[in-house]
C-alpha positions as CSV (number, residue, x, y, z in Angstrom):
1,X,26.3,11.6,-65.1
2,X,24.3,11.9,-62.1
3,X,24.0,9.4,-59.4
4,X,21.3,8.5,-57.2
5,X,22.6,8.6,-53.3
6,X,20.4,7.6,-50.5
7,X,20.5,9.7,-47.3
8,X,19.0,8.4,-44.1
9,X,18.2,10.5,-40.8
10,X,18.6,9.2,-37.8
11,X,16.2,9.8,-35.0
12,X,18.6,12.7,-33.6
13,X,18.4,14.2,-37.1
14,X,21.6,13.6,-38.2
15,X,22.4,12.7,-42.1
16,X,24.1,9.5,-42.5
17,X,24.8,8.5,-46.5
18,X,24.5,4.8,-46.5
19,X,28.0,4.2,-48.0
20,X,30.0,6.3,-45.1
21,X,30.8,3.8,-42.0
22,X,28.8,4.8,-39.4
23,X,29.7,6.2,-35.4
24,X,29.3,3.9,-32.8
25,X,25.7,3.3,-31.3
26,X,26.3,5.2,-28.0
27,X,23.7,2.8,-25.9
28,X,22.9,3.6,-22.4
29,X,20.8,0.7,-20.1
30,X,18.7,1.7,-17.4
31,X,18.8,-1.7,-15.1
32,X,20.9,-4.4,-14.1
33,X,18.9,-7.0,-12.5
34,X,18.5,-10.6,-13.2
35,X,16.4,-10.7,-16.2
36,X,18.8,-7.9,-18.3
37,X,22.2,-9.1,-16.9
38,X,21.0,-13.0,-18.3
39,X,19.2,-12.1,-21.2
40,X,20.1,-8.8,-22.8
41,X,23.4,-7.7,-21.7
42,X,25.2,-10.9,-23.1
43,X,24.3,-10.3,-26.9
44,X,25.3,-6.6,-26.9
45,X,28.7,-7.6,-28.2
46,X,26.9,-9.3,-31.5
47,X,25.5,-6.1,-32.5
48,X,27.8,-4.2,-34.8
49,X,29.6,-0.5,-33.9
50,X,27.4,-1.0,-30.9
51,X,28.9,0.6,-27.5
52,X,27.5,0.5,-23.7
53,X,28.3,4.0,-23.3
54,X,26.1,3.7,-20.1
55,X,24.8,1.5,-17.1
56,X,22.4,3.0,-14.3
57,X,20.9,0.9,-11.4
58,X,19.3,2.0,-8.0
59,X,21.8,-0.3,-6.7
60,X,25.4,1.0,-8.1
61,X,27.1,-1.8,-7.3
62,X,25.1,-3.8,-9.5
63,X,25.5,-0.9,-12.5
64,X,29.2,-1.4,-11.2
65,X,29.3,-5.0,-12.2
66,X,27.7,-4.8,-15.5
67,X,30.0,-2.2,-16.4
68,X,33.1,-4.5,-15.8
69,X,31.8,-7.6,-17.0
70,X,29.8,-6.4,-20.3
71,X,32.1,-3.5,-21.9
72,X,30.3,-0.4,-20.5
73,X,32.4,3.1,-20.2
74,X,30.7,4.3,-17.4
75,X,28.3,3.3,-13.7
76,X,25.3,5.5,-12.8
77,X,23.1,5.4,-9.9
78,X,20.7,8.2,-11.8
79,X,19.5,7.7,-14.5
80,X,19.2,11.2,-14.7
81,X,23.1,12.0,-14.8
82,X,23.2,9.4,-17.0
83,X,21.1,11.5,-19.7
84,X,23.3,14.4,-18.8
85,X,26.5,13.2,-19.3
86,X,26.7,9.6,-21.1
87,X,26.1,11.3,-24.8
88,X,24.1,9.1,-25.3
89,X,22.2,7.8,-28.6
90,X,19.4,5.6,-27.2
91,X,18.4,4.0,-24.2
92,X,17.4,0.6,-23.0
93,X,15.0,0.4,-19.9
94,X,14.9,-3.2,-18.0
95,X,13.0,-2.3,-14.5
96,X,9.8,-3.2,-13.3
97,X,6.8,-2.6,-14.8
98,X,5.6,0.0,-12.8
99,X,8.6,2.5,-14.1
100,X,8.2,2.1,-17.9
101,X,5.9,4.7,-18.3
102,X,7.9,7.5,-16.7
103,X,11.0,6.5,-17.6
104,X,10.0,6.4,-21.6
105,X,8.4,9.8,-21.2
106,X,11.5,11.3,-19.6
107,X,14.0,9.3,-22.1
108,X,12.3,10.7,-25.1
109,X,11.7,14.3,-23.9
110,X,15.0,14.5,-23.2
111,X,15.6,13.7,-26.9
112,X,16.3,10.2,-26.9
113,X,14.6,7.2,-28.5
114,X,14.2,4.2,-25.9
115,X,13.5,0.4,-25.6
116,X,11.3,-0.9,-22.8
117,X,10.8,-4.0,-21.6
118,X,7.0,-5.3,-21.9
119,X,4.6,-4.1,-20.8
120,X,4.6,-0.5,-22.5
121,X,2.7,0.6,-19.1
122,X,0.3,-0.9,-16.6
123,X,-2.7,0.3,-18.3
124,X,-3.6,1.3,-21.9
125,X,-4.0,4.8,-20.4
126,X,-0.4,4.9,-19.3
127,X,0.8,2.8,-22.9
128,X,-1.4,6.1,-24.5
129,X,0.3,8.5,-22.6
130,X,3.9,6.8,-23.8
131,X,2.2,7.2,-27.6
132,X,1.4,10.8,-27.3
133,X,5.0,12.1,-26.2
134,X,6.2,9.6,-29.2
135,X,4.5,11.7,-31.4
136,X,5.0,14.5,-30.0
137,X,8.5,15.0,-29.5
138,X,9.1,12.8,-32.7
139,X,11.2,9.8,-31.0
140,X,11.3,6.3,-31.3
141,X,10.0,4.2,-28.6
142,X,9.9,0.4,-29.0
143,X,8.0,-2.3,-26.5
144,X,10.3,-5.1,-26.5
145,X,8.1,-7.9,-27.2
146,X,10.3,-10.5,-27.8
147,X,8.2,-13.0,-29.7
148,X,8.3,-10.4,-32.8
149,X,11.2,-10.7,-33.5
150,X,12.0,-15.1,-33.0
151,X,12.8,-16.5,-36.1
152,X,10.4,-19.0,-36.0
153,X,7.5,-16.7,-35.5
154,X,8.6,-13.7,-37.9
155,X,8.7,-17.3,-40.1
156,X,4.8,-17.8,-39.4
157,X,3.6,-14.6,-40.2
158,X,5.6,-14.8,-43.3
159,X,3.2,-17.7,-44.0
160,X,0.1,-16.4,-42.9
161,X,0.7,-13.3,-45.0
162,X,1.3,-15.3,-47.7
163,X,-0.7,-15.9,-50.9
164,X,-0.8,-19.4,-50.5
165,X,-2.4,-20.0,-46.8
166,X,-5.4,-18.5,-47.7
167,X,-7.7,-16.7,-45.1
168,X,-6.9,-16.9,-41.3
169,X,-9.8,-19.1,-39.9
170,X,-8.7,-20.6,-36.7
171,X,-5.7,-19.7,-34.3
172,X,-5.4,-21.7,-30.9
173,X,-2.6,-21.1,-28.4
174,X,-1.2,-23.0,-24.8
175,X,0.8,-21.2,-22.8
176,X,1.8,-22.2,-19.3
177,X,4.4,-20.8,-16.8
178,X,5.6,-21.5,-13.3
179,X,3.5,-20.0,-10.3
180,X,2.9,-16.3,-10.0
181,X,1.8,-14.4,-6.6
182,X,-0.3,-11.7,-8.3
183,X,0.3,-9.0,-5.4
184,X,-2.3,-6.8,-5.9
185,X,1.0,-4.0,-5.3
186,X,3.2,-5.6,-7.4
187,X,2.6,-5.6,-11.5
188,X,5.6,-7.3,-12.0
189,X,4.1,-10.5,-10.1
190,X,0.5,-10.7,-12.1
191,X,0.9,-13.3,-14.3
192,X,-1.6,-12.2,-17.2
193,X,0.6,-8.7,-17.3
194,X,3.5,-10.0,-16.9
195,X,3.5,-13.6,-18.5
196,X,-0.2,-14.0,-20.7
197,X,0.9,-10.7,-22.4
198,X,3.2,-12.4,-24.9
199,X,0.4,-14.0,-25.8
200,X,-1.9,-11.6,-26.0
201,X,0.8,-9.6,-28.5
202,X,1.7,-12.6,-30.5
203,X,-2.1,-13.6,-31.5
204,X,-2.7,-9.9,-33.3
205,X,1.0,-10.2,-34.7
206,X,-0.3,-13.7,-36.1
207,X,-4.0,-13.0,-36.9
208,X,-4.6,-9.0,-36.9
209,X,-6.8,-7.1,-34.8
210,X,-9.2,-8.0,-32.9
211,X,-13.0,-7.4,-33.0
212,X,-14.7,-8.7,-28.8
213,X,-13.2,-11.4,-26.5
214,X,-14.9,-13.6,-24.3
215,X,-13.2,-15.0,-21.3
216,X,-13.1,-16.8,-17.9
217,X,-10.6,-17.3,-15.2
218,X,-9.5,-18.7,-12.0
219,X,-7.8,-16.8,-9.3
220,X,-6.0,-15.2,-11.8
221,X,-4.2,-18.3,-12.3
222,X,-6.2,-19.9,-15.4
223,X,-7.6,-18.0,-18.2
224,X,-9.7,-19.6,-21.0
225,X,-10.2,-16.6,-23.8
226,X,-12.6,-16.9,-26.7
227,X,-12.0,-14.2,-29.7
228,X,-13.2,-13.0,-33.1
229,X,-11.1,-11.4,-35.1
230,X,-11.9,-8.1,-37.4
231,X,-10.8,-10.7,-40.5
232,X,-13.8,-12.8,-39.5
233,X,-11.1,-15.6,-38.3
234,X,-11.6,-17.5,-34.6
235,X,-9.8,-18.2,-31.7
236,X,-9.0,-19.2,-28.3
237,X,-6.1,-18.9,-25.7
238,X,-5.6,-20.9,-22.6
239,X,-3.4,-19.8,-20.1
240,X,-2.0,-21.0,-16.9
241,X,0.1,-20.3,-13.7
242,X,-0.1,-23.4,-12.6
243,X,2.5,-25.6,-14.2
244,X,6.2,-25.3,-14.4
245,X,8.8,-23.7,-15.7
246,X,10.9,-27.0,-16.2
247,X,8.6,-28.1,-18.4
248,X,7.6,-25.6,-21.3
249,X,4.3,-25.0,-22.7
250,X,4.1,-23.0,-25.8
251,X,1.7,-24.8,-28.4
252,X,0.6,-22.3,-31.7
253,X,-2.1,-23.8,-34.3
254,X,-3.1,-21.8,-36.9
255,X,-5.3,-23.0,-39.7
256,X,-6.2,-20.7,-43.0
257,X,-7.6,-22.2,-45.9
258,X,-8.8,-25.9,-46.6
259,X,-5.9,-27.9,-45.9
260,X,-3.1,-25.0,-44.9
261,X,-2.5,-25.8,-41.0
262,X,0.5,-24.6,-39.1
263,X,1.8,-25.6,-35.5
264,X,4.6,-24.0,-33.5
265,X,6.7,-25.2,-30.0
266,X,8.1,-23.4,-27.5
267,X,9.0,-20.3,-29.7
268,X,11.6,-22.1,-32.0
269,X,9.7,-25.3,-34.0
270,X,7.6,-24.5,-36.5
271,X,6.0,-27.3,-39.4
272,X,3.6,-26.1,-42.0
273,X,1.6,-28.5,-44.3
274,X,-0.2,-27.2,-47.5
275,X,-1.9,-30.2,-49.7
276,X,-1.4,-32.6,-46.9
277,X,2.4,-32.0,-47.7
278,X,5.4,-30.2,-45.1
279,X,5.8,-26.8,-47.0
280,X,8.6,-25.0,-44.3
281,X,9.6,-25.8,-40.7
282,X,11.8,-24.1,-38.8
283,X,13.9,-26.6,-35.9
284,X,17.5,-25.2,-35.1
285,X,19.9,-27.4,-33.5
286,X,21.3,-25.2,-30.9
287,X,22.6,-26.6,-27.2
288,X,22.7,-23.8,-24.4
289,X,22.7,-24.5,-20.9
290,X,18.6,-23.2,-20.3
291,X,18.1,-24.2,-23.7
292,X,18.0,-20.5,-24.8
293,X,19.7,-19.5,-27.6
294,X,18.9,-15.7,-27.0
295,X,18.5,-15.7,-30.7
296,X,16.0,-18.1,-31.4
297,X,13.5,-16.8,-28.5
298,X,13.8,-13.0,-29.9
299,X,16.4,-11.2,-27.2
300,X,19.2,-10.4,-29.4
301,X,16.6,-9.6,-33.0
302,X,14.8,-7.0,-30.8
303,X,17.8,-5.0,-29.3
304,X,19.3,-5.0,-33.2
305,X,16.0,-4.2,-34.1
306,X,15.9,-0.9,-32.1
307,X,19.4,-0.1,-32.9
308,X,18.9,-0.4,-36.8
309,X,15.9,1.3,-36.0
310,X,17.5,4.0,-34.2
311,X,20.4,4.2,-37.2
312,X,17.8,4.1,-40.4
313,X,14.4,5.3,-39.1
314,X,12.6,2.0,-40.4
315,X,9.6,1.4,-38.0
316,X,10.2,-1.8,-36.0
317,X,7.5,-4.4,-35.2
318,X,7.2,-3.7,-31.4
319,X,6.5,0.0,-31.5
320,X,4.6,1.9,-29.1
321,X,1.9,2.1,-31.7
322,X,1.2,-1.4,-31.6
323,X,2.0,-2.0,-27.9
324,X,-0.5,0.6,-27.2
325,X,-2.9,-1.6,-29.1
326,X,-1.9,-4.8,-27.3
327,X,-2.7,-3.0,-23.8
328,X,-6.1,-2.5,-25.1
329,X,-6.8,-6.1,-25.9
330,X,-5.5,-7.1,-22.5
331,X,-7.5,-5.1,-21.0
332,X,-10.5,-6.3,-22.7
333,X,-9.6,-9.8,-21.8
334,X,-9.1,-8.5,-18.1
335,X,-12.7,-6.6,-18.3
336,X,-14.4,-9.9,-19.3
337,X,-13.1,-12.1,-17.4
338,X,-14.1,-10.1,-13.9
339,X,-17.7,-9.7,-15.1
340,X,-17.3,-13.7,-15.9
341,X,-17.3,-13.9,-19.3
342,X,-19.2,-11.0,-20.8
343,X,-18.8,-9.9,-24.2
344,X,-16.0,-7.3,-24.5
345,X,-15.8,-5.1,-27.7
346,X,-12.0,-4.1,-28.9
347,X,-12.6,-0.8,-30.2
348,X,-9.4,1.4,-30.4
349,X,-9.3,5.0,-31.2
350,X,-5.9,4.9,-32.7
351,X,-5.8,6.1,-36.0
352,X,-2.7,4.9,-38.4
353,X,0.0,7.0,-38.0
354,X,3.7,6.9,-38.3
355,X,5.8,8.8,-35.7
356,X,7.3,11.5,-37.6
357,X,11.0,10.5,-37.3
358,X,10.0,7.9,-38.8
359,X,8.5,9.2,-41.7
360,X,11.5,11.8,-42.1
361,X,14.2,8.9,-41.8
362,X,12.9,7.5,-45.1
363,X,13.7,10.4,-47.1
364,X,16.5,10.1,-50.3
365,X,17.6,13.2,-52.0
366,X,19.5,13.2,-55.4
367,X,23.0,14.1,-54.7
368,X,26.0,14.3,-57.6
């Protein structure tokens, strides 16, 4: 008798039958500053047959450190030799900004799939740029747009999704941080790139695409953002640099049909009422110096993510082909809110379209 056995391809087209145990994830990380050594480098160890074949930092010292303290074989100071010698399966890139569009482009022709850290690039141009060498050199590239991938938020699209909340008709989101400088030099310091952007993501991952924005600001400090969705649903996002990070300000309200109303806090609460009712809520009881679980706000989901991602070939919820799209509804919000709150069109030219490692990953054949 014959029996059906599913082959997968991994995105260095190797053939991987389900039921054989699979190598070790040869990951290499391309930074070591604050933000990775306190938020992604401490859940590597949760993610199975995973191993940090690889850290580069400008500063070696730092790639040094990580090394020791987080498992890795080997310290680069170029990223480059890194490539070259780490045998590597994937990369992770935690640096400014201004770097992720390079760096991706190098990663992946060199025949790597990579992780960046948001945003994908400065400017849609750059994030389209990133898309093209996706496609055409076949290679995953993810934008690590944590929110994705939070419990509590892959929980409310769930919902919205659903058959039973009816059609999306208002979403309305506060979102505050600490103060930002907004260098005009710096990307890493302008708040709506850098901090709104979640924001900006999360409200298509919620609601779908958007048809024109409307918005206002204040020394780049305060935005008030009007939208219309292609669904027909409403909207609007305020969003501030002018409060504190002690005290966080992450408020979601979505309403669909009559009655169907959903609300969400700081990433990790979530309460849904249907018939004037509590259908689902989602409140873990978690203690963490912080208060961050790494979980719950989306850092360890989104580096398994890219991994299983990486292994299977299943397209992830952060690709580039949805970053890409995110960069172009930032940008409309930052077009209309210099002219002072002129109408703003989101029009992408992005047709659907699966990278094509993605597309061959799937693939079964009948085996005996």
């Amino acid at each position: 008798m014959e029996r059906l056995r599913l082959l997968t391809v991994s995105y260095k087209g190797e053939t991987m039958s389900q039921d054989a145990e699979p190598k070790p994830f040869r990951l290499g990380m391309i930074g070591a500053g604050n933000l990775a050594s306190r938020r992604l480098y401490p859940v590597l160890h949760t993610i199975p047959n995973l191993l940090l074949a690889g850290v580069c930092d400008l500063d070696e010292e730092k790639a040094r450190r990580n090394a020791q303290k987080f498992g890795g074989e080997r310290a680069f100071s170029d990223h480059r030799r890194m490539l070259a010698e780490a045998n590597l399966d994937g990369v992770v890139v935690c640096v400014g900004p201004d770097a992720h569009e390079a760096l991706s482009i190098e990663i992946m022709e060199a025949g790597l799939p990579v992780y960046t850290e948001k945003p994908p690039a400065v400017t849609a141009a750059g994030a389209r740029r990133v898309l093209e060498t996706s496609r055409r050199t076949g290679k995953l590239c993810v934008t690590a747009f944590k929110k994705r991938y939070a419990p509590a938020y892959v929980k409310a699209r769930n919902i919205v999704t659903g058959p039973d909340f009816g059609a999306p008709h208002l979403l309305s989101i506060d979102y505050a941080s600490g103060a930002y400088r907004n260098n005009p030099q710096n990307p890493r310091t302008w708040f709506l790139l850098d901090f709104g952007i979640h924001i900006i993501d999360i409200t298509r991952y919620l609601f779908g695409e958007v048809a024109e924005v409307f918005a206002w600001e204040r020394e780049q400090t305060a935005y008030a953002v009007s939208l219309r969705f292609e669904n027909g649903a409403v909207g609007t996002l305020s969003m501030t640099s002018h409060r504190d990070y002690a005290v966080s300000t992450e408020k979601v309200e979505l309403t669909g049909g009559q009655g169907r109303m959903l609300t969400m806090s700081n990433s990790i609460e979530l309460t849904y009422w249907q018939d004037k009712e509590i259908r689902a809520w989602h409140s873990p009881s978690f203690s963490t110096s912080g208060g961050d679980s790494l979980l719950e706000t989306g850092f360890q989901p989104e580096l398994a993510g890219f991994v299983e991602a990486c292994r299977t070939g299943a397209v992830p919820p952060s690709s580039i082909e949805s970053g890409y799209r995110t960069m172009e509804l930032y940008e409309a919000i930052k077009r209309s809110a210099e002219a002072g709150g002129e109408r703003v069109r989101v029009q992408s030219d992005l047709p659907v379209q699966q990278t094509a490692a993605a597309v061959g990953a799937r693939q079964a054949v009948l085996a005996r």
